[in-house]
N, C-alpha and C positions, 0 to 999 in steps of 0.2 A: 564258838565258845571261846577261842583264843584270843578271837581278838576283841569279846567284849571283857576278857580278864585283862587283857594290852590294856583298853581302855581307861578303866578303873584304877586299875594299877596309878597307869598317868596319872590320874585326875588326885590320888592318895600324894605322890609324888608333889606336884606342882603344892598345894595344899600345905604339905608340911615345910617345903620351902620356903612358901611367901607367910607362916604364921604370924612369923613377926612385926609384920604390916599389917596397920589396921585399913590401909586404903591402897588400892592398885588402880594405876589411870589406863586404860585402854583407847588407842587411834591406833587408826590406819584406813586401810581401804578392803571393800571386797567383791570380790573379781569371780565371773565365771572360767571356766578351762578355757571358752576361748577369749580372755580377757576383758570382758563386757562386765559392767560397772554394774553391782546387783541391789539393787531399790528393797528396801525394807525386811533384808535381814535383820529376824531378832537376837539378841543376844539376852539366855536368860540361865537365872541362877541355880545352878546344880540341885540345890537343896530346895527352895522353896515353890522351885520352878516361876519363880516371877520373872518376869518379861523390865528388864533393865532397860534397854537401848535398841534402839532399831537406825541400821546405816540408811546415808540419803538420799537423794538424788543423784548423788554422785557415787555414791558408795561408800562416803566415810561416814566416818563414825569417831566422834571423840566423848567418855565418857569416863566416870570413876565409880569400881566395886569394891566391896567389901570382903570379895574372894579373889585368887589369883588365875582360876581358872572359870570357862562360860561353856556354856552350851551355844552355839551358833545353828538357828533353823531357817530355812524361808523353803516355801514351796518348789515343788521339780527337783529340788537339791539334796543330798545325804546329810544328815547333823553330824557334827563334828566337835571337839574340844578346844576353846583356843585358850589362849594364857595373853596376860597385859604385856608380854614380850611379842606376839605374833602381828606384825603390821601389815602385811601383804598377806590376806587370805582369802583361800582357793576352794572354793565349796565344786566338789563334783556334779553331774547331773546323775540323777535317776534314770534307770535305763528303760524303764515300763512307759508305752504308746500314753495309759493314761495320765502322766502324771508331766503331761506336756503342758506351757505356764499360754494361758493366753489372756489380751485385755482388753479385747473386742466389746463384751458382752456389757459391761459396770464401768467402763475404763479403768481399771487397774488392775492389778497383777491377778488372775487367778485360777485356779485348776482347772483342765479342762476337764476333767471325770464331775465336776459338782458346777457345770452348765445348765443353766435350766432350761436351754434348747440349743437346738443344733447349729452345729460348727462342725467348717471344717476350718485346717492349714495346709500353707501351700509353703513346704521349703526354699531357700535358697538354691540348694542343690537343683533342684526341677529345673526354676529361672533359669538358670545360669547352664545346665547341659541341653536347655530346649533353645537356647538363645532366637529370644522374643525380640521381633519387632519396635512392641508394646505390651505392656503387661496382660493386656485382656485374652493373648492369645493362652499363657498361662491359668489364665482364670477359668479359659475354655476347659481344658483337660479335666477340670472338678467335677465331680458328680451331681447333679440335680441342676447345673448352672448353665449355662447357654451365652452367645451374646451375637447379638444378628442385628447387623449396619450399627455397631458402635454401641448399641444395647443392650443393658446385662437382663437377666432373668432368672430368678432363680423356682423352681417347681413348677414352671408353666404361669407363675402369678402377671405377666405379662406377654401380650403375642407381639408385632412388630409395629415398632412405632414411627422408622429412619430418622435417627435421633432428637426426639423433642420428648420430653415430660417420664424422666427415668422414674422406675417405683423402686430403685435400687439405690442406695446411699453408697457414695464411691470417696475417702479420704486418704491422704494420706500422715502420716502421722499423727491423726485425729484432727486435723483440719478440712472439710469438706470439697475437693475439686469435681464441681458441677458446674456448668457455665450460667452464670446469671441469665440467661435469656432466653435459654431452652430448656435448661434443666438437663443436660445431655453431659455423661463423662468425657475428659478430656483425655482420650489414655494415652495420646501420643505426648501428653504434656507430661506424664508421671514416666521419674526415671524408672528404667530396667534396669541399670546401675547401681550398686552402694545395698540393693533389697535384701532386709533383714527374714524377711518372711510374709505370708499374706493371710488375713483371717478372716474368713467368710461366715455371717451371721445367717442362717436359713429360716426367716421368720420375719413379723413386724416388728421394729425395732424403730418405732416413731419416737417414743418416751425420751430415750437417748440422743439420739441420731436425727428428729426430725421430720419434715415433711415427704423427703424422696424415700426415706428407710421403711415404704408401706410395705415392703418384698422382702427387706435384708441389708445389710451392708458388706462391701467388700472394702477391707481395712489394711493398708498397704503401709509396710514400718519399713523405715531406713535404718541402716548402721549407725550406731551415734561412735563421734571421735573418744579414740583411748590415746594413752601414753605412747602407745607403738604403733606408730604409724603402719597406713596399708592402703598399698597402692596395688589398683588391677586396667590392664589396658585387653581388651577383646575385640578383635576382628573375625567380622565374620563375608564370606561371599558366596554365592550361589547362582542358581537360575531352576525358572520353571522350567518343566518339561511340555512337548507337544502333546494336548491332548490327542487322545483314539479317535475323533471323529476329524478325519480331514477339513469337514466343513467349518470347524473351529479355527483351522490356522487362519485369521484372520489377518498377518502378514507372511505370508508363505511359512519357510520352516526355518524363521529367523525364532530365536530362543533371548525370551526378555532377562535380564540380571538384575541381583537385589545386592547391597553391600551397606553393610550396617559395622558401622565405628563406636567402643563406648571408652571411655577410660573415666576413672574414678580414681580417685584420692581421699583420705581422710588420716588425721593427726591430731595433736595438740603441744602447742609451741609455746612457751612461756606460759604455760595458764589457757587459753586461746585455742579452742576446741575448732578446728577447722575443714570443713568439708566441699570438694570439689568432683563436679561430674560432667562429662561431654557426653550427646551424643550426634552423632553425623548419618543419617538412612539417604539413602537414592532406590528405591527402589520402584522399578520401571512396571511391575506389576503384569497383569496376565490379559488385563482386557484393555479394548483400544477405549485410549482416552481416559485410562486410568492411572494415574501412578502418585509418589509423593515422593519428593527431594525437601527435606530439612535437618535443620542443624537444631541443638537448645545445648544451653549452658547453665548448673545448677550451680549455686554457691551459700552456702551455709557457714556460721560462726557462733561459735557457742563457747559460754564464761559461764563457771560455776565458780562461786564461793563459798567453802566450804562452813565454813565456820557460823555464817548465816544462814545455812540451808540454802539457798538460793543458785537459783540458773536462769539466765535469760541468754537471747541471741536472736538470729534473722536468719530466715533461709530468702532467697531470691531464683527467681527462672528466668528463663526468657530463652524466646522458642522463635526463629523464623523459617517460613518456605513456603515450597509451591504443589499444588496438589493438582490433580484431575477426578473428578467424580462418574461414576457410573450408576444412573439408577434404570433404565429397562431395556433390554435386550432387542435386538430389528428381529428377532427369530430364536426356534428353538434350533434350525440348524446354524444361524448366526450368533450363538449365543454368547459369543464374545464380543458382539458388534454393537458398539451404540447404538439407540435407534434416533437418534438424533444427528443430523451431519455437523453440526458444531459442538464441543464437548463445553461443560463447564471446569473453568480454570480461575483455583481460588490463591491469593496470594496473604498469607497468615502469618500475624504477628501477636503472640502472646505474651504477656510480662505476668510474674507473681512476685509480691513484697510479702514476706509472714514474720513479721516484729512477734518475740513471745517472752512469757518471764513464767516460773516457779518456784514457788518457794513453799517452806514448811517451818509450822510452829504448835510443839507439841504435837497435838492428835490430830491437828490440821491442817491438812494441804490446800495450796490455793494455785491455779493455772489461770492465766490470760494468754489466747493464742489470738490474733487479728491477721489480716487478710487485703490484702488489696490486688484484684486480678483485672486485670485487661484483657480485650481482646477487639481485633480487627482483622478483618477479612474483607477484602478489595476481591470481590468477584466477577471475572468477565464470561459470560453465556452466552455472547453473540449479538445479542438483542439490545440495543440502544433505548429500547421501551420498557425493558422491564430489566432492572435494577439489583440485583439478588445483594450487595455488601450489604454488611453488616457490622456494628461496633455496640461493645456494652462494657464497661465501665463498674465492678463489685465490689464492695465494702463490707468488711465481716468481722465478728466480735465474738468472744466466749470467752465469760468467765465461768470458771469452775472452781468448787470447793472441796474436797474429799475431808472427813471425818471419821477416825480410824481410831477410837481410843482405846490406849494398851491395854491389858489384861481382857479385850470384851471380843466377842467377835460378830461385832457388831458396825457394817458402814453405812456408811449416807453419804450419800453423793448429790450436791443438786448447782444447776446454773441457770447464767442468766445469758440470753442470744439476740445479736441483733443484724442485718442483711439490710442492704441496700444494695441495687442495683439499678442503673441508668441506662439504658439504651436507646443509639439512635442511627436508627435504618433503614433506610427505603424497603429493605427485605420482610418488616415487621410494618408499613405503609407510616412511620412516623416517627415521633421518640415516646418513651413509653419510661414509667418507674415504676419498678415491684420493689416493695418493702417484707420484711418475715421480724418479728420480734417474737421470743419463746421464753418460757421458766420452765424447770423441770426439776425435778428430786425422783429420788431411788435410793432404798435401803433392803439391805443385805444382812441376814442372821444368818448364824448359824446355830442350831441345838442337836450336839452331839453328833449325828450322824443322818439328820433334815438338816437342810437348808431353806430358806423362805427368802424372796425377793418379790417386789411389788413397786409402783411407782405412776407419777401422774406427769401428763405434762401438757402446758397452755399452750396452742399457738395461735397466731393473727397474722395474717396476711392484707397487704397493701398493693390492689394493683391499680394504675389510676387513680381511675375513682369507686371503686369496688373494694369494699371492706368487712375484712370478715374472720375471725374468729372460732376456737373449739377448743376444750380437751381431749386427750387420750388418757389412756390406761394400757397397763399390765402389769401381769402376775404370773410368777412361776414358785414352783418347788424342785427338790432335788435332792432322794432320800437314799442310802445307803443301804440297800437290800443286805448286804451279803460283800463279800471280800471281793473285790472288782467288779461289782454290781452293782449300777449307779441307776435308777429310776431318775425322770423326771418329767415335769409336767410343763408346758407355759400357756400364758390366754397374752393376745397382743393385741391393740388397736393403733390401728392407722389411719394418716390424712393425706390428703394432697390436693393441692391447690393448682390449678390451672397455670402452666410459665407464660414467658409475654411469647413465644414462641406458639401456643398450641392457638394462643387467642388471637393474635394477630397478623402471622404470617401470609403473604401472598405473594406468589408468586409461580413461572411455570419451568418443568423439566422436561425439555422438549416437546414431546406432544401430549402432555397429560399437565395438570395444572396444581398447586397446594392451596386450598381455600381458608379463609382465617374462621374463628369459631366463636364470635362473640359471646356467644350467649352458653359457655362452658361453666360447669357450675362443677365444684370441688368432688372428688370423690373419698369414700372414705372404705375402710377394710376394717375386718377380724382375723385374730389367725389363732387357730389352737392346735394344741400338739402331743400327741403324748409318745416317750423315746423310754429305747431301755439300750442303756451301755453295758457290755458283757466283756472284760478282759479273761487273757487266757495265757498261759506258758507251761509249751510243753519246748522242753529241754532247751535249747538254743535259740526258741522260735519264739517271739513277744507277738500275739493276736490281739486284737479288738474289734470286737463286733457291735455294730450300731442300727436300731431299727427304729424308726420313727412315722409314725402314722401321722397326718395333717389336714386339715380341710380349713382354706381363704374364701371369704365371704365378703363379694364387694358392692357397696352401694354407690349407683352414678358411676362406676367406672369406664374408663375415657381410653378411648379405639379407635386408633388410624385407619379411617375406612375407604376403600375408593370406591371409587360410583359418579354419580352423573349431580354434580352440585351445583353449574351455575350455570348462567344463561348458554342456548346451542347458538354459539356462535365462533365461527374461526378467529383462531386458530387452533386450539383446544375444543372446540364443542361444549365446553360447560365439565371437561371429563378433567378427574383428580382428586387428589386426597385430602380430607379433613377431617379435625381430630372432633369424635362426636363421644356423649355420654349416651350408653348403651343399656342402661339400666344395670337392676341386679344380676350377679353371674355369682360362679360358686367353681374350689376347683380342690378336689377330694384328693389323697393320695398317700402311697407309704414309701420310704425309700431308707434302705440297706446298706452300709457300709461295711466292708472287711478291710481291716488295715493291719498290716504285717511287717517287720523288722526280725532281723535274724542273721545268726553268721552259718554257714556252712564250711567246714575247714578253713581254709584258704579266701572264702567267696562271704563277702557282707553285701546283703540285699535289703531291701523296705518297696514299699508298695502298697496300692489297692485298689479294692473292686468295688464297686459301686452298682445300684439298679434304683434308679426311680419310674414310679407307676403313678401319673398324673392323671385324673379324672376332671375332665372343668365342661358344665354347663352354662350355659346363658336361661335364666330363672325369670326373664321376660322375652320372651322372641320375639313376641306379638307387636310389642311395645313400640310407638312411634316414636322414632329417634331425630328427623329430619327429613320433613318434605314429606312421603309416602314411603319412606322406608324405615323398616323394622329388622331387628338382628336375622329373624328367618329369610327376609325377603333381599337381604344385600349377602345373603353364607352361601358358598358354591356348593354346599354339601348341607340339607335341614336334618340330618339323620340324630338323634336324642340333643342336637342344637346345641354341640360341642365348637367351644371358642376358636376364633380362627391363631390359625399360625403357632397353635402349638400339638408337638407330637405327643401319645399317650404314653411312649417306651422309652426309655432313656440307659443304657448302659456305657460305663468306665470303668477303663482298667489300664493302670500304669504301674512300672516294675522298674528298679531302676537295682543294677547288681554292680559291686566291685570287685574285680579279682586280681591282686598285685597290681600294677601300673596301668590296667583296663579296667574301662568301666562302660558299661551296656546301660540302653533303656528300650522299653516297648511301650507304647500306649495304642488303644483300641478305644474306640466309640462307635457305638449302636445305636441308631436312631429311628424309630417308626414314622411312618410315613404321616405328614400332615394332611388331616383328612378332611380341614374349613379352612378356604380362605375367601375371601373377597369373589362375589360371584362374575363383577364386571371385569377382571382381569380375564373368565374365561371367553367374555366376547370382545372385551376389546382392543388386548395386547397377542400379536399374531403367538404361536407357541406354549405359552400355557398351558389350555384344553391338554395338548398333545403330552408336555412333561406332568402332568395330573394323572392321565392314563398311562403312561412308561412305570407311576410309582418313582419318580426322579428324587421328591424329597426323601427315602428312605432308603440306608445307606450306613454301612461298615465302613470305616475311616481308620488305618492303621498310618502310625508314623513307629519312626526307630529312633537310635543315637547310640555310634558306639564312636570312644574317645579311648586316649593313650595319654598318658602322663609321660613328658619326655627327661624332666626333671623337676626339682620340687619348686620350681619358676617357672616353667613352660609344661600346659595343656594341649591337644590337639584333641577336635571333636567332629562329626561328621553329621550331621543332620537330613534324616528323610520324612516330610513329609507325606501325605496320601502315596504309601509306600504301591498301590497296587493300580494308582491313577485312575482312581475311580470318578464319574461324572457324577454330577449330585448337584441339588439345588440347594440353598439356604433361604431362600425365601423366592415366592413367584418372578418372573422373568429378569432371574440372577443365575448362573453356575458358579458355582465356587472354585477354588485354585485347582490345576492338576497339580502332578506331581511337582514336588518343591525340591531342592538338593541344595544345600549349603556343606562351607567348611568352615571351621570354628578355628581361630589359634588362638591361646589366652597368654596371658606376662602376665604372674602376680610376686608381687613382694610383700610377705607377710612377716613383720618385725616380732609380733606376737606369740609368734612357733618357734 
C-alpha cells in the first residue's frame, strides 16, 4: 500500500513540475540488472494507457510525450515510472518460474506461462558449474531428451541413428548448425563459452524451424556485447576412473586425462560490439582408440545504429583436430576394446561465416541471417580401398519479417529460406547437391486471457535429381484457466527429407559395413499435445508444475537398421547398417515436470524433477522394408513391436544450492532398460546377447558438483561424474564412460557488477 501511494505521489509530483511543457523528449537506453540491452520495452501513457514507443534492438529509445512521466512495461520485468530525465533504465526481473521470457517458440520475445507447447530452459549456471565438453552433455541432464552417438532425441521420437538424418533442429542464435550432408549436429562446433541459456522445443516445430525440427529444437543463445566488458577464462582437468571389471582395463591401470581450455571475451569499443571465444579439449577418453584433441576460435562483431533501428555484424568459427572413433566392442568382457585392429583417425577442419543485419520500421522488423559452413575430414581407417573423407561445402539464407503493430496484440511472423549444399566424397561414392528452399508465416493473437497461434509452411527439396515438395501445418492455444494456471493445447506437422548422407553413404567400420539407401523416400510426422502449467508459492518457495500428455505419429519413418544387406562376401559378409523407411510407427506418452527456486536463510537453491512415460509401436511390423525383412522380423524383442532403441521410463533430477561462498549441485538419471533392438546384433556382435540378459542398458546415473568462490574473480569447482561408477550401455556393443573426476578454476572479470 506504501508504496503504491510512493508511486502515485511520484507520478502527481513529476506532472506538476513539467506542466509547463507542452512537449518532453525521452532517450536513453534500457538495460536488464544484469545489463543486457532489453528489446521492446513499451513505454505508455499513464492516462490513456497508449503505447507511445517501444526501445530497440539495442535498447534505445528516442522519442517525444506530452506528459513528463511514462509507464515502462515489457514481459518477465516489474513496471516502473520513468520521467524524460531518466536515461539509463533498469527494469528488475520478476521472480516467479513462470514469467521466465523465451523465443524459441515464434522467434521473439515471449512468456513462457502462454507457450502453446512444451519447453524446457537450460541456464547458464548448469553450463558453466557442469563444465561441458560440448553442449549436448548439458542438453543430456534435460528431462524427456536423450542424445546417443551425437544424436538428440527428444520423447523417444527417435531411436539410434550414429549420426546421420537428425529429427531434432539444433541452432544457434537462430541460425541452424546441421551439417549439410548428414544432417547430424555439430556440438563440438557450438561454443560452451559466452552461453546465454538453452531452449528446448518438445514438439514438431517444422513451420518455424524446418525439415530437421520433426522432434523439436534445441535453441542455443550467446551473450551479446554491452558497454561493460566481460571477460571469463575456465580450466578445467580430470581423468577417468578404472572401471570395476578388470577385464575392461584395457591398458593395465594406466588412468586416461581430459583438459578442456575456454576463455571468452566480449565488449563494445567505439560503437563496435565485439566478441571473442577459445576453446582447447585433448581429451584422451576411456576406450582404445578413442579420443579428440582440438582447438576452435569464435569471433563476432556487431554495429548497432541507433537512430536507424538497425544492427548488422558477422560471427565466424573455425575449428581444427584430430579424433579416434569407436563404434563396436571385441566383447562384453572387452568392452573397451575395438573390435577392429586398426582404429579410425579423422583429421577435421571446420570454418563458419554468418554476415547478418536487422533492422526495424514502425511495426516492422526485418532480419537477414546467412551462413556459409565448411567442412572436411581427411579420414585414415587403414584400408587403401575403402576411402571414408569427406567434404561438403553449405550455403544458407533467411529472411524474416516480424509485424508487431502497437496497440494490437497481434503478430505475424513469416519468411523466406534457401540452402544449398555441395558435397564431394568418396565416403558418399561421389559429389552429390541437396538444395531446401521454404516460405513460411505464423500468427499470434491474443484475447484477454486465450491465446491462438496457427501457421503454414512450404518446403521443397533438391537432391540430384530427385525433386520434391509439401506443406506443413500447426496450431496451438493457450488459455488462462485461473491465476498461474496456464492450459494449453498444440497439433504440429512435420517433414523430413532424406540427407545425401542416409542415401549415399558407403562404406565399412571394421567388420560390419554402412550400405547407401537409394530408394529412401521422405518421412513425414504429427505431433499433438495437450499440457497444463500449475504455478505455486508457498512462502519462500516459487513451484511449477508441468504435465503434458503427447502422441507422434510417423509416416515412412527412416531407421538405422543392421542386418545382413549385401552380397556374402569378405570381408564384411554383406553385414551392416542401412538407413531403411519402416513404415508407420506411433509413440504415446505423458511427461511431468516440477521446477523449484527458493531461499532458505542463508541457502538459495532451484531445481528439477522430471518423469517421462514413452509408449512407441511400429503400426506395420509385417510390412516389407528390404529384401525379406520386416520391423518384426529384424526386432530382438516382437513383444507389442515396440521401436528399437528406445527406453519406456525416463526420470531427472537436478538441484543446484548456494550457501555464502559454496555452491553444491546433484543430478540423477533413471533410465529403463531398452527392451528392441536390432536382432542381428544378438548373433552377430560377440557380447550383446549377454549385456541384453545382465539388463546393461538400464541404469541410475548420479553425477555431483560442489565449488568455492575464493573471491569475486576466482571460482573453484569440482566435478563427479557417474558418481557410483556404474557399468551401463548407451546403445548395443558400447559401454559408456566410468567414473569421471575433473577440477574446474574459473577468472571472470565482470565490469557490469
Amino acid at each position: 500500500m506504501f508504496k503504491r501511494l510512493f508511486l502515485q505521489g511520484l507520478f502527481v509530483i513529476f506532472t506538476f513540475w513539467g506542466h509547463s511543457q507542452t512537449v518532453f523528449n525521452f532517450n536513453g537506453i534500457v538495460k536488464n540488472s544484469s545489463n543486457e540491452s532489453i528489446v521492446g520495452a513499451q513505454f505508455i501513457h499513464p492516462k490513456t494507457q497508449r503505447i507511445i514507443s517501444i526501445s530497440n534492438e539495442s535498447g534505445f529509445f528516442d522519442f517525444s510525450a506530452d506528459t513528463n512521466i511514462l509507464i515502462i512495461q515489457q514481459m518477465g520485468y516489474k513496471n516502473r515510472f520513468v520521467s524524460s530525465k531518466n536515461q539509463w533504465i533498469t527494469l528488475s526481473d520478476k521472480s516467479d518460474l513462470l514469467n521466465t521470457i523465451v523465443v524459441s517458440e515464434n522467434k521473439r520475445a515471449s512468456e513462457l506461462k502462454k507457450a502453446t507447447i512444451s519447453m524446457s530452459i537450460i541456464s547458464p549456471d548448469l553450463i558453466q558449474n557442469t563444465a561441458p565438453t560440448n553442449v549436448s552433455e548439458s542438453i543430456e541432464r534435460i528431462n524427456a531428451v536423450q542424445v546417443v552417438d551425437n544424436q538428440p532425441t527428444i520423447r523417444g521420437g527417435s531411436g539410434w541413428s550414429y549420426g546421420a538424418g537428425s529429427r531434432v533442429g539444433v541452432l544457434v542464435d537462430g541460425v541452424p548448425l546441421l551439417s549439410g550432408d548428414a544432417s547430424s549436429p555439430l556440438w563440438s562446433f557450438m561454443p560452451t563459452e559466452g552461453v546465454s541459456g538453452v531452449e528446448i522445443i518438445k514438439g514438431a516445430s517444422s513451420v518455424i524451424y524446418g525439415s530437421s525440427a520433426l522432434n523439436g529444437i534445441i535453441h542455443i543463445k550467446t551473450r551479446k556485447p554491452t558497454t561493460d566488458p566481460y571477460t571469463q577464462l575456465t580450466l578445467s582437468r580430470g581423468g577417468y576412473d578404472l572401471p570395476k571389471r578388470k577385464s575392461l582395463h584395457y591398458q593395465g591401470n594406466k588412468r586416461n586425462t581430459i583438459s578442456n581450455l575456454t576463455v571468452y571475451h566480449t565488449g563494445v569499443y567505439k560503437g563496435l560490439g565485439v566478441t571473442l571465444g577459445v576453446n582447447l579439449l585433448d581429451d584422451e577418453s576411456y576406450k582404445m582408440s578413442d579420443f579428440d584433441r582440438r582447438g576452435r576460435v569464435n569471433l563476432g562483431l556487431r554495429k548497432a545504429v541507433a537512430k536507424h533501428n538497425l544492427v548488422y555484424g558477422i560471427n565466424a568459427s573455425y575449428q581444427e583436430g584430430k579424433s579416434g572413433s569407436f563404434l563396436l566392442w571385441e566383447s562384453l568382457d572387452l568392452g573397451y576394446t575395438i573390435s577392429d585392429s586398426f582404429p579410425t583417425i579423422s583429421l577435421t577442419e571446420r570454418i563458419s561465416i554468418d554476415p547478418y543485419i536487422k533492422w526495424q520500421k514502425g511495426s516492422f522488423s526485418h532480419s537477414l541471417n546467412t551462413r556459409f559452413l565448411g567442412i572436411n575430414n581427411d579420414v585414415d581407417n587403414g584400408d587403401n580401398a575403402m576411402d571414408q573423407s569427406n567434404k561438403s561445402d553449405l550455403l544458407f539464407a533467411e529472411y524474416q519479417v516480424n509485424f508487431s503493430p502497437l496497440n494490437s496484440k497481434l503478430n505475424v511472423i513469416g519468411g523466406l529460406l534457401v540452402s544449398k549444399t555441395n558435397s564431394k566424397s568418396p565416403l558418399y561414392s561421389g559429389d552429390h547437391t541437396s538444395e531446401n528452399y521454404a516460405s513460411y508465416i505464423q500468427l499470434d493473437h491474443q484475447w484477454n486471457k486465450l491465446k491462438l497461434s496457427g501457421g503454414a509452411r512450404y518446403e521443397h527439396f533438391i537432391l540430384d535429381e530427385k525433386d520434391e515438395g509439401r506443406p506443413v501445418f500447426r496450431a496451438g492455444l493457450n488459455y488462462e484457466a485461473a491465476k498461474y494456471t496456464f492450459i494449453r493445447s498444440s497439433f504440429g506437422q512435420g517433414y523430413r527429407f532424406p540427407s545425401i548422407a542416409e542415401s549415399f553413404i558407403l562404406t565399412s567400420a571394421g567388420p560390419v559395413s554402412v550400405f547407401p539407401s537409394n530408394n529412401l523416400v521422405s518421412e513425414t510426422g504429427t505431433n499433438l499435445e495437450l499440457g497444463i502449467q500449475q504455478g505455486f508459492r508457498v512462502k519462500k518457495l516459487n513451484l511449477m508444475l508441468d504435465v503434458a500428455v503427447f502422441q507422434m505419429k510417423f509416416e515412412n519413418m527412416m531407421e538405422f537398421t543392421f542386418g545382413q544387406w549385401g552380397p556374402i562376401e569378405p570381408p564384411t559378409f554383406g553385414i551392416g547398417f542401412k538407413t531403411l523407411n519402416t513404415g508407420k510407427t506411433s509413440v504415446q506418452g505423458v511427461e511431468s515436470n516440477l521446477l523449484f527456486d527458493g531461499k532458505f536463510k542463508e541457502m538459495k537453491f532451484q531445481g528439477f524433477m522430471g518423469y517421462t512415460y514413452s509408449k512407441s509401436r511400429a503400426l506395420e511390423p509385417l510390412k516389407v522394408i528390404e529384401q525379406n525383412a520386416t520391423y518384426r522380423n529384424t526386432s530382438s524383442d516382437t513383444t507389442n513391436d515396440v521401436l528399437k532403441y528406445r527406453p519406456q521410463h525416463l526420470i531427472k533430477v537436478d538441484l543446484m544450492a548456494t550457501y555464502k561462498k559454496w555452491h553444491f549441485g546433484f543430478g540423477a538419471t533413471y533410465q529403463s532398460s531398452v527392451q528392441n533392438i536390432d536382432g542381428a546384433f544378438l548373433v552377430l556382435v560377440p557380447g550383446v546377447q549377454e549385456s541384453q540378459d545382465k539388463n546393461l542398458s538400464e541404469h541410475v546415473l548420479l553425477n555431483g558438483r560442489i565449488g568455492f568462490r575464493v573471491s569475486s574473480h576466482w571460482d573453484t569447482n569440482v566435478i563427479i561424474n557417474n558418481i557410483s561408477n556404474r557399468e551401463y550401455i548407451i546403445r548395443p556393443a558400447d559401454i559408456a564412460a566410468p567414473r569421471c573426476v575433473r577440477f574446474q578454476i574459473t577468472y571472470t572479470i565482470d565490469k557490469s557488477k
